[in-house]
C-alpha positions as CSV (number, residue, x, y, z in Angstrom):
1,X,43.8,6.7,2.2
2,X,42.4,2.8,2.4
3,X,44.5,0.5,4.9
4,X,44.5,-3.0,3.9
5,X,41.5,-4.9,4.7
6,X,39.2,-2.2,4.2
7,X,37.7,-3.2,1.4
8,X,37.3,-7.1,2.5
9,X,35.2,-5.7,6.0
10,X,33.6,-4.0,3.6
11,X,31.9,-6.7,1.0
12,X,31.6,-9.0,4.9
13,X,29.7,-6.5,6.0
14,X,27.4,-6.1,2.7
15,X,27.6,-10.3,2.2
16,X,26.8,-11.0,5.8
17,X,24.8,-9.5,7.6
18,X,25.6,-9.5,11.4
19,X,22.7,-10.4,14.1
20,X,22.9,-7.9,16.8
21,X,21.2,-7.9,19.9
22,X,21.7,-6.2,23.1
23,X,22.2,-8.4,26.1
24,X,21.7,-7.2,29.4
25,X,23.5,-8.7,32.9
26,X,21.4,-11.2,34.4
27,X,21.8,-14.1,36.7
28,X,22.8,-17.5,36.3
29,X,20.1,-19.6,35.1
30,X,19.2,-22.5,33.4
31,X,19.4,-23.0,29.5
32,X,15.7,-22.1,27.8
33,X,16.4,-25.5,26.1
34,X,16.9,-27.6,28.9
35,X,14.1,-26.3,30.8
36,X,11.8,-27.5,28.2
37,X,13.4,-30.9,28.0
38,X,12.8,-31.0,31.3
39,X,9.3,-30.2,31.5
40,X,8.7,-32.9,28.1
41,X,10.1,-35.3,30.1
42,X,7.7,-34.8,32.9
43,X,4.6,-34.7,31.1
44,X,6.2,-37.8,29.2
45,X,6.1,-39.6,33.0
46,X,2.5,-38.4,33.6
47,X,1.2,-39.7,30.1
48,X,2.8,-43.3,31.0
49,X,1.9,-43.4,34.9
50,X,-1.9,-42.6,33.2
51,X,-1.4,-45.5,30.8
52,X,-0.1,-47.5,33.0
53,X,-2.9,-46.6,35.8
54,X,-5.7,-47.2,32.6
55,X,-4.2,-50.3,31.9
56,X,-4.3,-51.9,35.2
57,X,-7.6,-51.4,35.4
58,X,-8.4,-52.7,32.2
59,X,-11.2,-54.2,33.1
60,X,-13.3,-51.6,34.1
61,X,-12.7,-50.0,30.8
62,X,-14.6,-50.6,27.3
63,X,-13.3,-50.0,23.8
64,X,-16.4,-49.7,21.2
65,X,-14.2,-51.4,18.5
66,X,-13.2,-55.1,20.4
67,X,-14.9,-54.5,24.0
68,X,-11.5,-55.0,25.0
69,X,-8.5,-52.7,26.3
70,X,-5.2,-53.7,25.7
71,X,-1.5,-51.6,26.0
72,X,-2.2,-49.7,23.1
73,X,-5.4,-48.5,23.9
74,X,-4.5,-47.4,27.5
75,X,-1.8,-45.2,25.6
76,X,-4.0,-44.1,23.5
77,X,-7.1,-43.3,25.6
78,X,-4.2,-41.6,28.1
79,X,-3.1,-39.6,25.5
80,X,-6.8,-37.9,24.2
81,X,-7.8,-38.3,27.6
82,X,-4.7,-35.8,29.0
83,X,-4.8,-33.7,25.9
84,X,-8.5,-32.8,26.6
85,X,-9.6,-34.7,22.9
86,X,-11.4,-37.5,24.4
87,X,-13.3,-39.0,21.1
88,X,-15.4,-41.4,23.3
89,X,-14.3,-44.7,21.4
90,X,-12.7,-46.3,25.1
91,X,-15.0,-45.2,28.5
92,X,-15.0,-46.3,32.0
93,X,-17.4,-48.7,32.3
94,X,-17.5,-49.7,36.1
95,X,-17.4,-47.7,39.5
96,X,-13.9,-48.5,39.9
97,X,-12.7,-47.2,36.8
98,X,-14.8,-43.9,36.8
99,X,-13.7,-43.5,40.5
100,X,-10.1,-43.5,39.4
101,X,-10.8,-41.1,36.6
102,X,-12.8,-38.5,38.9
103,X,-9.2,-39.2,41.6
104,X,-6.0,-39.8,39.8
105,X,-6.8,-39.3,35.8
106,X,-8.3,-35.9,35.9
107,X,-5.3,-34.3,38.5
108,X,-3.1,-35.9,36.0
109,X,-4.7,-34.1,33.0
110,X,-4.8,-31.0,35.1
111,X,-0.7,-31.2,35.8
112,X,0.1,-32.3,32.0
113,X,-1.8,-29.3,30.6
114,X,-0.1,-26.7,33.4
115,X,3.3,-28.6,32.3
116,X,2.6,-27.8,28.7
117,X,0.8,-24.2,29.1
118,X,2.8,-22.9,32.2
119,X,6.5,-23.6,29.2
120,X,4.8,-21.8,26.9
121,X,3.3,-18.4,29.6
122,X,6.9,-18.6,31.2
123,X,8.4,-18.1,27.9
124,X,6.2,-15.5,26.9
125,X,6.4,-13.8,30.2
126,X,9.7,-13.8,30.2
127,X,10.3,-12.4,26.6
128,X,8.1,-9.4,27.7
129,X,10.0,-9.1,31.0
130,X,13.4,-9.1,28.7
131,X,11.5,-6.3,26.8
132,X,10.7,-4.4,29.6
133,X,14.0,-4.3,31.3
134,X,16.0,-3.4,27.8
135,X,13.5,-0.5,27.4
136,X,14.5,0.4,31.0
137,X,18.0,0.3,30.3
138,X,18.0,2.8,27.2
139,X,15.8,5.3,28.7
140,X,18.3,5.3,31.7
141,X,21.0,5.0,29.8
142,X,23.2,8.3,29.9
143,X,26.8,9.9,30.0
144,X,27.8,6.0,29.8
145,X,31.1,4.7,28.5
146,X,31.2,2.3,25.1
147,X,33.7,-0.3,25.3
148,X,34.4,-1.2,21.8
149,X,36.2,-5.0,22.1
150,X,36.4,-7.6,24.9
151,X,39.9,-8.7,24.3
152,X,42.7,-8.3,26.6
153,X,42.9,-4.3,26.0
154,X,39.4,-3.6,26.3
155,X,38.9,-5.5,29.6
156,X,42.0,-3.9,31.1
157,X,40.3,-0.6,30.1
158,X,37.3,-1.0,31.8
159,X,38.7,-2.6,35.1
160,X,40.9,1.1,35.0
161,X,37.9,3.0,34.7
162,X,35.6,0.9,37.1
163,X,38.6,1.2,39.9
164,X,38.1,5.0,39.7
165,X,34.4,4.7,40.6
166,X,32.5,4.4,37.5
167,X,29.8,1.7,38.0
168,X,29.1,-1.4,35.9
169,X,25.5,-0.6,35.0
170,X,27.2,2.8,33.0
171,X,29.3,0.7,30.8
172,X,28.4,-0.9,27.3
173,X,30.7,-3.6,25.7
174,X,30.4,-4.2,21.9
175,X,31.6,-6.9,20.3
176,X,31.1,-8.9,17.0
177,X,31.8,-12.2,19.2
178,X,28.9,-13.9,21.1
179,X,31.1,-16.0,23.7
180,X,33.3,-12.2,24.5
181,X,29.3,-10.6,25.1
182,X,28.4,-13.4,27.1
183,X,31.9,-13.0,29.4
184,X,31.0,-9.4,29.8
185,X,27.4,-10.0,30.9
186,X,29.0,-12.3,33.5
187,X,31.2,-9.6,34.9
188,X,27.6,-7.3,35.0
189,X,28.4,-5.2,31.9
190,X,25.6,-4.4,29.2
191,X,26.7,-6.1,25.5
192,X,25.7,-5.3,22.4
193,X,27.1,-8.3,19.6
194,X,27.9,-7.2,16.3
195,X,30.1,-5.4,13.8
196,X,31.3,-1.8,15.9
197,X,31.8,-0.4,12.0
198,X,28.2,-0.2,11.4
199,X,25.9,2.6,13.0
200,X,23.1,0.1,13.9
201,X,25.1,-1.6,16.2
202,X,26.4,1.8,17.8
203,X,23.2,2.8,17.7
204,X,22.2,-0.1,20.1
205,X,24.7,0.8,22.4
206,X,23.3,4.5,23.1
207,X,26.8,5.8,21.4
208,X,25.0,9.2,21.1
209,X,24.5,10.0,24.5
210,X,27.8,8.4,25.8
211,X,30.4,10.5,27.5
212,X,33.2,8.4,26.6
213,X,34.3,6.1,24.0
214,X,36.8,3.4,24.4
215,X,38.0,1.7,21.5
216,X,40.4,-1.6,21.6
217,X,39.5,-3.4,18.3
218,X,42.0,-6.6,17.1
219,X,42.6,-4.9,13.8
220,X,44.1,-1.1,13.3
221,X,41.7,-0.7,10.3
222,X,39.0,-1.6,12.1
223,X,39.6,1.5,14.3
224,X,40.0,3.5,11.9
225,X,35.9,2.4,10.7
226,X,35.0,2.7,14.6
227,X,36.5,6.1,15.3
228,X,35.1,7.7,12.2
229,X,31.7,6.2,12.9
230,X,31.3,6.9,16.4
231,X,32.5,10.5,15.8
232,X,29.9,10.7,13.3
233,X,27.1,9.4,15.5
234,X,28.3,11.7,18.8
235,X,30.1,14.9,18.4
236,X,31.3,15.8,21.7
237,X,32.3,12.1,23.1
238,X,35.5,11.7,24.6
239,X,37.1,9.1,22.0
240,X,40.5,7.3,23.3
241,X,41.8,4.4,20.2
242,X,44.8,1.7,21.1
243,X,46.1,1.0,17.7
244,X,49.0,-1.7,16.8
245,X,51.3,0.2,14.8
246,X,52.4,4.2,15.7
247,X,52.3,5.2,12.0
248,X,48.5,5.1,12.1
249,X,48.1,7.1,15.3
250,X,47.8,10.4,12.8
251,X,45.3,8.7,10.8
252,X,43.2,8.0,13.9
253,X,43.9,11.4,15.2
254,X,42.6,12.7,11.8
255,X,39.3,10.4,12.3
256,X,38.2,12.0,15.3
257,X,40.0,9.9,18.2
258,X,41.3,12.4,21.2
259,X,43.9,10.3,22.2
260,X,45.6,7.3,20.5
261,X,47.4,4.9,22.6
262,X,50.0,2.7,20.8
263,X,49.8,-0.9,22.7
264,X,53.1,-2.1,20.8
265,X,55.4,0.7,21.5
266,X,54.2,1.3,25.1
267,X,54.7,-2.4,25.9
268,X,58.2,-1.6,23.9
269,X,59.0,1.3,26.3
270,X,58.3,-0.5,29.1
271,X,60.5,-3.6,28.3
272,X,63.1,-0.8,27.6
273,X,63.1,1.2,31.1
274,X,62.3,-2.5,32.7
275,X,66.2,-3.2,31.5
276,X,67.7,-0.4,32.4
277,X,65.9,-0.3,35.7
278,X,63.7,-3.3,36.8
279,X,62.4,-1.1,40.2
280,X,60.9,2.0,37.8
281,X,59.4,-0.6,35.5
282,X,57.7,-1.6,38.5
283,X,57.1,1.5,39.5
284,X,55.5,2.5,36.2
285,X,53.1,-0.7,36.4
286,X,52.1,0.5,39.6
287,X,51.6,3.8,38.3
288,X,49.1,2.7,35.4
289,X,47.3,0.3,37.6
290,X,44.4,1.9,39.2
291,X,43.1,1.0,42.8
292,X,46.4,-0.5,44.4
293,X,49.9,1.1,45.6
294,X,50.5,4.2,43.6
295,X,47.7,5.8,41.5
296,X,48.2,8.6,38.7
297,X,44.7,10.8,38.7
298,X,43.5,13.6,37.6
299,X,41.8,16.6,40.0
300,X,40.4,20.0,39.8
301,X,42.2,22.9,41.7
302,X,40.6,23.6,45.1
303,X,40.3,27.0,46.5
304,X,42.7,26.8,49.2
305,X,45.4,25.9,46.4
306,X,44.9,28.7,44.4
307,X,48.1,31.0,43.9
308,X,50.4,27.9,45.1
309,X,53.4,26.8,43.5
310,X,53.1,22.7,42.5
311,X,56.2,22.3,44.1
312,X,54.6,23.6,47.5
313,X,51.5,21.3,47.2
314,X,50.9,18.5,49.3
315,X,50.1,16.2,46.3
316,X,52.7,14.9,44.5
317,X,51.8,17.4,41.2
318,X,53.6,15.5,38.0
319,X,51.5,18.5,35.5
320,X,48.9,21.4,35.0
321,X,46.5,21.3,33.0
322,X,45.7,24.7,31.7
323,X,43.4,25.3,29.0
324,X,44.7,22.6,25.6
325,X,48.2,23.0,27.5
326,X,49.4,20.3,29.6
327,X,52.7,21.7,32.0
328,X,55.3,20.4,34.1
329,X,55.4,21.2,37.2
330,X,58.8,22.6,36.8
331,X,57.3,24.7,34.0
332,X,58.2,28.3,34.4
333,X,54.6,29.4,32.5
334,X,53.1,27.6,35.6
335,X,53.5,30.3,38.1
336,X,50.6,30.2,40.6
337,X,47.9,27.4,40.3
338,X,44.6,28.8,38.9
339,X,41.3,27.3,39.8
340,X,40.3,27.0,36.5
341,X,43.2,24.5,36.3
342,X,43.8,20.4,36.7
343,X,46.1,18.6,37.9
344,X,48.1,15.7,37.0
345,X,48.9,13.8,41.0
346,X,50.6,10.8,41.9
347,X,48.6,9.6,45.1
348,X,48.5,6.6,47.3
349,X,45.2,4.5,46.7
350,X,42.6,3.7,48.8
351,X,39.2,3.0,48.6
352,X,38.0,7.0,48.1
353,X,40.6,8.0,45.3
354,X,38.4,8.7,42.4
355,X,39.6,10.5,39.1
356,X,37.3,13.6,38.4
357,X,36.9,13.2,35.0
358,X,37.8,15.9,32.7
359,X,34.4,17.0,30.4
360,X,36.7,18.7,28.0
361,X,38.2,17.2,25.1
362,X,41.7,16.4,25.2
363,X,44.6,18.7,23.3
364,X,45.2,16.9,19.9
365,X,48.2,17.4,17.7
């Protein structure tokens, strides 16, 4: 089956060719760019104070061709004097002028080459420093989550995941679009820009040793590229796809996704029960926001539950996971809790309430 559009990513993808980097968090600085115009402009100021201090003293100064030094030739003899040249044509001629070149032109010709040599080390240095750290990062990089899409989705997904106790440094954020890279570097995420329907650009992400795979693309066929990829590239990822329309949920299912989250007909269903009752709809927001009021999470079994009924637990127990089989807790198959089993808890937040995550693939259809 081809969705529309599938053939049109595909010649883009063929035609252009996406530049894809990985960018890591860093802080605030100052543009590469501007630091350079910055440090042009100073050793701009230190070639005309030299001219200026040349031309001043004019008079202690001889120029082979006329015997005379004039504007021009202080610029010019400040200018292969500070860039080390020094042909010979114009030299100091009396004690005051050599005096001024032993105490004011040679610190200036010192401080205009460190301007000009210190841009270029600092911008070698700090390409090799970038190098270093990203080398870093992949070796370290493991059991991570890949956030496929910055948009509205795909932040909402990882401030979820974040609330429960995963840290920033363990998620990756790929994106085609620079300005949504550079927003997640600002909130400390790793980005990787580029297409998330080519294996490169997974590939830069680590997707083979991530634990999790969250994808929240713009377009439903573009999922479909993503899911099939990224299952391709890691086997045993959990993979969780928010799709538009419900009638491709099968197809995503079908591509390797564990769970398929409709955005339209969730946001439709909670219009609907908002209606009919505007305190659950609340209660339901509350529900799915992590880290305030009421949290749903998921949590192993302990000991001294083992052989209890849900009803009799001190959690509010909504299901049981047991095996692929997710129970109510009114579920007559229940019977006594099992330690091999999870469960499905409403709990008030606070700063400890983590979800345990669940290494086993979710039940599919």
């Amino acid at each position: 089956m081809k969705l529309p559009g599938q053939d049109a990513i595909a010649r883009q993808a063929d035609e252009h060719l996406v530049t894809h980097k990985v960018k890591l968090p860093r802080k605030l600085v100052e543009h590469p760019f501007r630091q350079v115009a910055k440090r042009l402009s100073v050793a701009l100021v230190v070639l005309v104070v030299t001219a200026f201090v040349v031309y001043f003293d004019r008079d202690g100064y001889t120029d082979n061709s006329d015997k005379s030094v004039d504007l021009l030739d202080s610029f010019y003899y400040a200018t292969v004097t500070l860039s080390t040249t020094g042909y010979g044509d114009i030299t100091p001629v009396s004690d005051s002028a050599r005096l001024t070149n032993i105490f004011v032109i040679t610190p200036l010709r010192v401080l205009f080459l460190i301007i000009l040599v210190g841009t270029t080390l600092e911008a070698l240095t700090e390409r090799t420093r970038e190098e270093w750290r990203l080398n870093r990062w992949r070796s370290a990089l493991r059991d991570h989550t890949v956030v496929v899409g910055f948009g509205t989705k795909g932040r909402s997904a990882i401030q979820t995941v974040c609330a429960t106790g995963l840290r920033k440094d363990q998620v990756v954020v790929v994106d085609p679009s620079g300005k949504a890279i550079e927003a997640a570097t600002a909130h400390g995420y790793a980005g990787v820009i580029g297409d998330a329907t080519r294996s490169d650009v997974l590939n830069r992400a680590e997707l083979y040793r991530a634990k999790q795979i969250i994808i929240a693309t713009q377009r439903d066929d573009t999922a479909v590229l993503v899911t099939l990829t990224a299952r391709q590239l890691n086997r045993g990822a959990k993979i969780v796809v928010a799709v538009r329309e419900e009638e491709n949920a099968p197809l995503l299912k079908q591509s390797g996704a564990d769970a398929v989250i409709t955005s339209a007909s969730a946001a439709g269903r909670l219009l609907g029960l908002s209606v009919l009752s505007p305190a659950a709809g609340m209660v339901m927001e509350d529900l799915i926001s992590q880290g305030s009021g009421l949290d749903l999470i998921e949590r192993p079994v302990i000991k001294a539950e083992v052989g209890r009924n849900p009803r009799e637990m001190d959690d509010l127990v909504v299901s049981v996971l047991r095996g692929h089989r997710v129970l109510g807790y009114d579920d007559p198959a229940v019977g006594g809790l099992e330690l091999t089993d999870r469960l499905i808890t409403i709990v008030r937040a606070t700063p400890a309430t983590h979800v345990t995550p669940d290494t086993r693939p979710l039940p599919r259809d």
